[in-house]
N, C-alpha and C positions, 0 to 999 in steps of 0.2 A: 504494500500500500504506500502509496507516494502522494506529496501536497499535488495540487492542481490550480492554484490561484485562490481569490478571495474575492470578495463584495461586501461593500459599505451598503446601508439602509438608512434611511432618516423617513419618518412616518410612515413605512412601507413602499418607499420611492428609492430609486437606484441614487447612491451618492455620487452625483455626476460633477465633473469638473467645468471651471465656469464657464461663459460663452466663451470668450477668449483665449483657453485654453488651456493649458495646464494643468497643477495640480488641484484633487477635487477640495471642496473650503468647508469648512463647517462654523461655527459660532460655540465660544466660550459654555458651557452650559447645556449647551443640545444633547441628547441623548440618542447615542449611533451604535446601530445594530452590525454585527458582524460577523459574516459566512466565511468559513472556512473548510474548501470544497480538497476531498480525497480522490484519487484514483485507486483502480485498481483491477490487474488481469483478470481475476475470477472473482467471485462471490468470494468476501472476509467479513467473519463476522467477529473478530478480535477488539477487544476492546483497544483503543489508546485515547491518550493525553494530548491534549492541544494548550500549550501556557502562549499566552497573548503580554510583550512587552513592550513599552513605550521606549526605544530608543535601545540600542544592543543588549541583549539577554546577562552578560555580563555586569553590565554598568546600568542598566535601564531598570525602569519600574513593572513589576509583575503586576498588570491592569486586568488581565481576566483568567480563567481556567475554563477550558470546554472538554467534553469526555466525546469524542468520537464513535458510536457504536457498529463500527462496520463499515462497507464499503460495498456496495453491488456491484461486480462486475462490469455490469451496461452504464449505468448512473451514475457509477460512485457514492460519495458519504459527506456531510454536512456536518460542520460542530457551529455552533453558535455561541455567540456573548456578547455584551453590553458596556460600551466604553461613555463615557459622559466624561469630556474634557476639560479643566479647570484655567489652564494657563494658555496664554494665546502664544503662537510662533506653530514653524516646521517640525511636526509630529513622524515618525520612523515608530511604523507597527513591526515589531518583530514575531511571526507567527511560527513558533517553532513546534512541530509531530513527534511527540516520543510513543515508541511503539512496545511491546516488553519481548517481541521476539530475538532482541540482541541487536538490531539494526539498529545504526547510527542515527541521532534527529536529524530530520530535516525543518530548512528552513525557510520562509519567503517574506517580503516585505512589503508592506502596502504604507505611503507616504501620502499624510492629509494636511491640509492647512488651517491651523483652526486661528480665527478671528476672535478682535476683544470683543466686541459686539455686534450685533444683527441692526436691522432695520427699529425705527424708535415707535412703539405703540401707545406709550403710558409717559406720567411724568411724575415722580418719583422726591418727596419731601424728606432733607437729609438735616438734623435728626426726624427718623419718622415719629419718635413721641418722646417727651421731654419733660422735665419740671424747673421751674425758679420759684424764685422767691420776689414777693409786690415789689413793684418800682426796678427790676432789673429788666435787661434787653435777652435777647436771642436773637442768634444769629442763623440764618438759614441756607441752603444750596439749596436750590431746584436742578432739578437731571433727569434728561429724557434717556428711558429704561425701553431695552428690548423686551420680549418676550419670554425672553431667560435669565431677565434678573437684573441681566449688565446695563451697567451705566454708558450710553451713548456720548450724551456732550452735557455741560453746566451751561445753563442759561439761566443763571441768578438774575446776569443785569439785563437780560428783558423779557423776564419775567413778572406777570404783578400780583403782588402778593395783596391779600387783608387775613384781619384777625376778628373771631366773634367769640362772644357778646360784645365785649369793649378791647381796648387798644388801639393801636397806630402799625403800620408797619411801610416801611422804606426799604428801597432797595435789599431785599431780602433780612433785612433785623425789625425784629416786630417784640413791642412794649407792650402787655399788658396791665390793663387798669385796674382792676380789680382781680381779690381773691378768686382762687375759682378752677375749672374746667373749659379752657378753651382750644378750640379749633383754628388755626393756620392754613390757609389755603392759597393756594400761588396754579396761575393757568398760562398757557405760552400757545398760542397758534394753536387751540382746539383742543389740546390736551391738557387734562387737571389732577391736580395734585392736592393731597392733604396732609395735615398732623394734627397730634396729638398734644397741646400743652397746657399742663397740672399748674396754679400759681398757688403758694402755699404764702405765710404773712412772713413779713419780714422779720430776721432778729435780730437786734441791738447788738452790736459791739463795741459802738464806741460814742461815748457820749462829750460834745465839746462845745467852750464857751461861747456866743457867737453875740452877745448885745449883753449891757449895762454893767458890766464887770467894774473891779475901781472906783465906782463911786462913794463918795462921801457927803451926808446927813447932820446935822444938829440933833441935839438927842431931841427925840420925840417929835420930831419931822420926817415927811416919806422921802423916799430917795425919791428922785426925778423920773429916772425909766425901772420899767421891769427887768428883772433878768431873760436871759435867752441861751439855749441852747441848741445844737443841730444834732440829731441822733442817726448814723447812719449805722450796715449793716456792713459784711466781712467785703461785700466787691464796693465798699463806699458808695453807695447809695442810700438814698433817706427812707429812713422806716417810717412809713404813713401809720398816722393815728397813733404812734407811741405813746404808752402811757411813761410818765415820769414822775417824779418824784422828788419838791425841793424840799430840802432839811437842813433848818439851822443849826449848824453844830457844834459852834462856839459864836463868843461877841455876844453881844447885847443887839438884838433885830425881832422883828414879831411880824408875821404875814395878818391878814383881817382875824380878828374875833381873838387875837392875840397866839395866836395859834403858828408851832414851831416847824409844823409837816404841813405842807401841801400838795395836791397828787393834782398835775393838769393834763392834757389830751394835747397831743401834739397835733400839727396839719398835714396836709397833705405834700408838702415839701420837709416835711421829718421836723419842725421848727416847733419846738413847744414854749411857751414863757408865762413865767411865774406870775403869782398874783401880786397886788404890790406890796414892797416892804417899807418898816415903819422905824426910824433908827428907836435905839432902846435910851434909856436915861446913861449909860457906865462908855465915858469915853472909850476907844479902840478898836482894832479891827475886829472886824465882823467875817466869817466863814461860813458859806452854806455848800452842801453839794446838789448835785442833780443826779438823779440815779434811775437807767432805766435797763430793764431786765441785770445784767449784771457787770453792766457797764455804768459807769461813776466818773465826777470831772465837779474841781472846786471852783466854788465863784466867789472873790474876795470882796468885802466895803468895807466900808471904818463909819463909826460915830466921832464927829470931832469934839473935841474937848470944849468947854465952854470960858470964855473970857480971855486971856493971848495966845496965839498962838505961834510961838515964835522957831520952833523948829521945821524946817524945811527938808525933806527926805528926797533925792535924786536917783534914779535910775540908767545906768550905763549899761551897754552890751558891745562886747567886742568881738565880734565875728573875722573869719578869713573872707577874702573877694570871693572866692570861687571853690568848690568842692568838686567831689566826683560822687557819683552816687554809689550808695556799697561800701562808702568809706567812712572812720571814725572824723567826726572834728569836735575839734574843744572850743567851748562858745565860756564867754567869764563874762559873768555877771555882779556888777559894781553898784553899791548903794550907799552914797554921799550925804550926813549932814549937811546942808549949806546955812541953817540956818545959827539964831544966837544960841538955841539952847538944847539941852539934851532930851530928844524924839522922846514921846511915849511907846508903850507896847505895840511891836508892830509887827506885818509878812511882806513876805516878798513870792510873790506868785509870778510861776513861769508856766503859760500856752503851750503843751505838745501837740503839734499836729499831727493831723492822718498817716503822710508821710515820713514821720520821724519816729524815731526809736530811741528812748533815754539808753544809756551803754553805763553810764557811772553818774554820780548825782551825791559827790558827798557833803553828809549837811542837811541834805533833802530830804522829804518827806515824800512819797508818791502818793497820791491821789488821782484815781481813774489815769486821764490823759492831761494833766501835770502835777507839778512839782512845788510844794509850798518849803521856804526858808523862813527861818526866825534871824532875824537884825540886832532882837532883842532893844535894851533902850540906848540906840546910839548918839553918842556926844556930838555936840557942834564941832565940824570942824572933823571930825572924825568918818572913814569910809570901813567898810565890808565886802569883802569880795566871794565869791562860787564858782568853781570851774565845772563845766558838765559835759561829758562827754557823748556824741549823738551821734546815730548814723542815719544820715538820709536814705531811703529806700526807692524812691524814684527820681527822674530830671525833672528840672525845673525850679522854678522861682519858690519858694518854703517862708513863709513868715515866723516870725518868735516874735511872742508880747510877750514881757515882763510889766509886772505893777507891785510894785509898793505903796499900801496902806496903812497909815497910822491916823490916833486919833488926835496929835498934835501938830500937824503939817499946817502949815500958813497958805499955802498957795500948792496946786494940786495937777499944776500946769506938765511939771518934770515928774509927774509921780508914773506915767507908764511911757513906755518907749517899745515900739515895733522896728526889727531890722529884718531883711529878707537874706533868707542865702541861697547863691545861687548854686543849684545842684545840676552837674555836665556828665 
């Protein structure tokens, strides 16, 4: 019994080679049937083995086993299998007959071309289902998909995309508005596509100063503005509706009805702020925090002192021009008597941003996302210094506010200072 050639099958049709000529093609994923035709001089009814390899039997992949059961004399004998190819390029079948009568295999080879993909019927939402968190984006590919799966071409940018119930979506990144279950759907030239996306609420990680900070009151007068914070979540985005939490925690202050907690509801830009405060009768700084889920951030005031005030508290910050990002720098922070007399009870409050990362802070205190210092009561004429060490996390422009508050400052002008560093 001896091989006699072979044929390809695709749907029960002969796998014929293209108009053009050459070798026959198939596509990524198709599923190709495979004849494996015996001769032979007389009626054999012997069993043998047919192993089917992608590329020399030696070095190639073992893709099928076919059992042969005979061979008619007239007719010959048929084994069959099942190849469904994964990778695209020039495919070498190696068809090799082992027989158990001692004869040596024979071998023959049949060479297909298999393609990345076929012709495009569908259009294919990549991720097809997904979840975030309120106020984040996703970002999407559109791709016109054969009928085997494969991805043909990306046609994100003219594609157009919406999102239901609520949202926005551009150029393939789409914002949903509310908590929820929503669907993404993007069309191109007749063909439509969808997804799946889950919005879950956002969670608080970082809660930070953002209005009324520094200020200073006469005992038993309101400060001027309310406090304010920004609460966003781990991709920095603002957690809508945050619930927060101000709490007096030292100083002499009282929120309405005298009351040292208050719990307010943030917006829908993550921006929540306090109800108003009422400085207390006891000259001094004043600390409250704002706390939401489990992120924390101090916001400093002072009640002044009644009748001279003749100590003056200045604030310095010595930054380098320029950093790197990913890299340590040391920022020194300097607080100046200027005035005649020796400062009351005081802090020195330093803003960590989004971006930044304290690295060393000795002296300091941490609180959420900064760093409160004691001056303690500094003499006229007398300075304090803090060196901190920070590492910027991303480029670009980074601010630092420091403030010092006391309840003996005369003028309130030099009590906070912003410098930016520039991160490269």
């Amino acid at each position: 019994m001896s091989l006699n050639g072979s044929s390809l099958h695709l749907g029960g049709h002969n796998l014929r080679p293209p108009s053009s000529g050459g070798t026959p093609q198939v596509v990524v994923g198709q599923r190709v049937q495979g004849l494996v035709h015996a001769k032979a001089t007389a009626d054999n009814s012997r069993l043998s083995q047919v192993f089917v390899y992608d590329g020399a039997p030696s070095k190639g992949e073992l893709i099928a086993h076919a059992k042969l059961a005979g061979a008619d004399g007239s007719t010959g004998g048929y084994a069959a299998y099942t190849w469904q190819p994964t990778t695209p390029g020039r495919h070498v079948l190696y068809q090799v007959l082992s027989t158990d009568d001692g004869a040596a295999d024979q071998v023959q080879k049949v060479t297909v071309e298999v393609l990345s993909s076929g012709e495009a019927i569908r259009l294919a939402l990549v991720p097809a289902s997904t979840s975030t968190t309120a106020g984040s984006s996703v970002e999407y590919h559109a791709w016109t998909v054969d009928r085997w799966g494969n991805r043909v071409r990306d046609v994100t940018r003219n594609a157009t995309f919406a999102i239901t119930p609520d949202g926005t979506c551009g150029q393939g990144v789409c914002r949903p508005a509310e908590v929820g279950v929503h669907t993404v759907k993007a069309s191109y030239r007749g063909f439509k596509g969808a997804s799946t996306l889950t919005v879950t609420p956002s969670v608080a990680v970082q809660v930070a100063a953002s209005g009324g900070v520094g200020q200073a009151a006469a005992p038993g007068t309101g400060y001027a503005a309310p406090l304010q914070v920004t609460v966003t979540d781990s991709a920095g985005s603002p957690v809508r509706n945050a619930d927060v939490e101000f709490r007096i925690r030292s100083g002499s202050a009282t929120f309405p009805g005298g009351e040292t907690v208050a719990t307010v509801k943030g917006d829908a830009s993550g921006i929540a702020t306090s109800p108003a405060v009422t400085a207390g009768p006891k000259a001094g700084p004043v600390v409250i925090t704002a706390t939401s889920e489990k992120a924390e951030t101090s916001l400093p005031l002072s009640v002044t002192a009644p009748g001279k005030q003749r100590a003056d508290l200045e604030v310095k910050v010595k930054v380098p021009k320029t950093v790197k990002a990913g890299r340590t720098v040391m920022v020194t922070f300097t607080v100046t008597n200027r005035g005649l007399a020796r400062s009351a009870a005081s802090a020195l409050w330093l803003g960590i941003p989004a971006a930044t990362r304290v690295q060393k802070a000795p002296g300091g205190v941490r609180v959420g996302s900064s760093v409160l210092f004691d001056p303690h009561r500094l003499g006229a004429g007398r300075s304090k210094s803090w060196t901190v060490s920070l590492k910027l996390t991303t480029r670009g422009k980074v601010p630092l506010t420091a403030i010092v508050v006391t309840g003996s400052d005369r003028r309130y002008s030099n009590n906070v200072r912003t410098v930016v560093l520039h991160s490269r």
